[in-house]
C-alpha positions as CSV (number, residue, x, y, z in Angstrom):
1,X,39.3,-60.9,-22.7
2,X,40.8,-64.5,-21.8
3,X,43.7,-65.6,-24.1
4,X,42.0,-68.0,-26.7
5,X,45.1,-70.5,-26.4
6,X,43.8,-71.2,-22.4
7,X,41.9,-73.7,-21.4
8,X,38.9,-73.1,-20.2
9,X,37.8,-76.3,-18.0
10,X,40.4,-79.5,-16.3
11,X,39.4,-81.6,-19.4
12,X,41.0,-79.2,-21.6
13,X,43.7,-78.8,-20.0
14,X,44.5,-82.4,-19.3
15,X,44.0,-83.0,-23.1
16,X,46.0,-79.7,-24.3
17,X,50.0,-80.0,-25.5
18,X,51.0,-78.5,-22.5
19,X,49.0,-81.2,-20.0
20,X,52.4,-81.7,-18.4
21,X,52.9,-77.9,-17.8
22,X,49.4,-77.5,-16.3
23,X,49.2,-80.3,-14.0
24,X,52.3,-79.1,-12.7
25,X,50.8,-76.3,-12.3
26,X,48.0,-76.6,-10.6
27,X,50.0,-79.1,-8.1
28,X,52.0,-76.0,-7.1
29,X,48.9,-74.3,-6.3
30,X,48.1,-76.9,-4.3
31,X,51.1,-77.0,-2.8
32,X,50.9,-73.3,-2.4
33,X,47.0,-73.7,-0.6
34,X,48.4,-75.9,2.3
35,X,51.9,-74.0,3.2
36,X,49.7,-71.0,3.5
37,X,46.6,-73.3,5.6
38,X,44.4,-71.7,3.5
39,X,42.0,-75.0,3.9
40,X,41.9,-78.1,6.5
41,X,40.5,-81.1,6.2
42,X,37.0,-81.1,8.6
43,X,33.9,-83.6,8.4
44,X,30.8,-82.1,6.9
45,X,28.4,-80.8,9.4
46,X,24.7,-82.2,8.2
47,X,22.9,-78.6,7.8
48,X,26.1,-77.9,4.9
49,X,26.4,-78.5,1.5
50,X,29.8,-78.5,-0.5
51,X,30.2,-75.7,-3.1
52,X,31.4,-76.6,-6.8
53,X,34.8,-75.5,-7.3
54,X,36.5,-75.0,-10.2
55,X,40.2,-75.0,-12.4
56,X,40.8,-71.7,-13.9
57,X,44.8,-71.8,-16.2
58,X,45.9,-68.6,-17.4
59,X,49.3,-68.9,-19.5
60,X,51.8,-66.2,-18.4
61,X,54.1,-64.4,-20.9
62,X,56.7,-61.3,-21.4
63,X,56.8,-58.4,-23.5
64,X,57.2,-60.4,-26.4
65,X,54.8,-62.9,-25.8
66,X,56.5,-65.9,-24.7
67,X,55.7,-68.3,-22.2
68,X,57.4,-67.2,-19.0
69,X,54.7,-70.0,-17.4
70,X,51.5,-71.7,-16.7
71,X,49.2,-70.7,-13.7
72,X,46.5,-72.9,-12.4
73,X,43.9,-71.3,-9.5
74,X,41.5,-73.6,-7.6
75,X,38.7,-71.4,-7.3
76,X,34.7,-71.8,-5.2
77,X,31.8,-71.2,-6.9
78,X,30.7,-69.6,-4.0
79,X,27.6,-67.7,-5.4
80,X,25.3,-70.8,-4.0
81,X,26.3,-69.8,-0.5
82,X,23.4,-68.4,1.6
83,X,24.1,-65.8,4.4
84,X,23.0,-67.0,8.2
85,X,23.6,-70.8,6.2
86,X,26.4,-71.7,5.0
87,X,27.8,-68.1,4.4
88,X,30.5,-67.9,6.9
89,X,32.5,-71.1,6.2
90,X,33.1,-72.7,2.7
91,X,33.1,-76.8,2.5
92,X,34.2,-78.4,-0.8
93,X,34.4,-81.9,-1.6
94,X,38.0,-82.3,-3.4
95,X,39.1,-85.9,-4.3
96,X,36.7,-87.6,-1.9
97,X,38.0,-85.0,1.1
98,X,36.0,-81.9,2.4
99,X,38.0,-78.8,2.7
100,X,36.6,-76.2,5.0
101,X,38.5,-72.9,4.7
102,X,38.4,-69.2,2.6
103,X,39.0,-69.7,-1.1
């Protein structure tokens, strides 16, 4: 079960106490993405479609339940991907870009 004190979409984040903590966060998984060329920046091929991607934040604490600190995962909501299709390569459109690559 997800901790209740998480946000569960960017708008919540971005409006929570700790906005400062999670954009940081999700800029160091960013960050994190393109040391380990986990995407590249490609054109989209005409038979493709982007996927939708999402943020998902997960706070991270001790054995006593204090913030150690804030994890942000860009995920793919790759469950619209059709095999023979678009099955074998994943395209999303992030900040006007397409990113081809495994996520």
């Amino acid at each position: 079960m997800p901790d209740l004190t998480d946000p569960v979409s960017y708008h919540q984040a971005m409006n929570n106490r700790f906005a400062v903590q999670w954009r940081e966060a999700m800029k160091d998984e960013l960050k994190s993405m393109a040391q380990n060329s986990v995407w590249e920046l490609k054109p989209l091929p005409e038979r493709f479609k982007t996927v939708d991607y999402k943020w998902v934040f997960k706070t991270k604490r001790d054995s006593e339940g204090k913030v150690e600190r804030f994890k942000a995962r860009l995920v793919a909501k790759g469950f619209k991907q059709c095999p023979g299709i678009d099955y074998d390569e994943t395209f999303l459109q992030f900040r006007g870009r397409t990113l081809s690559g495994l996520f």
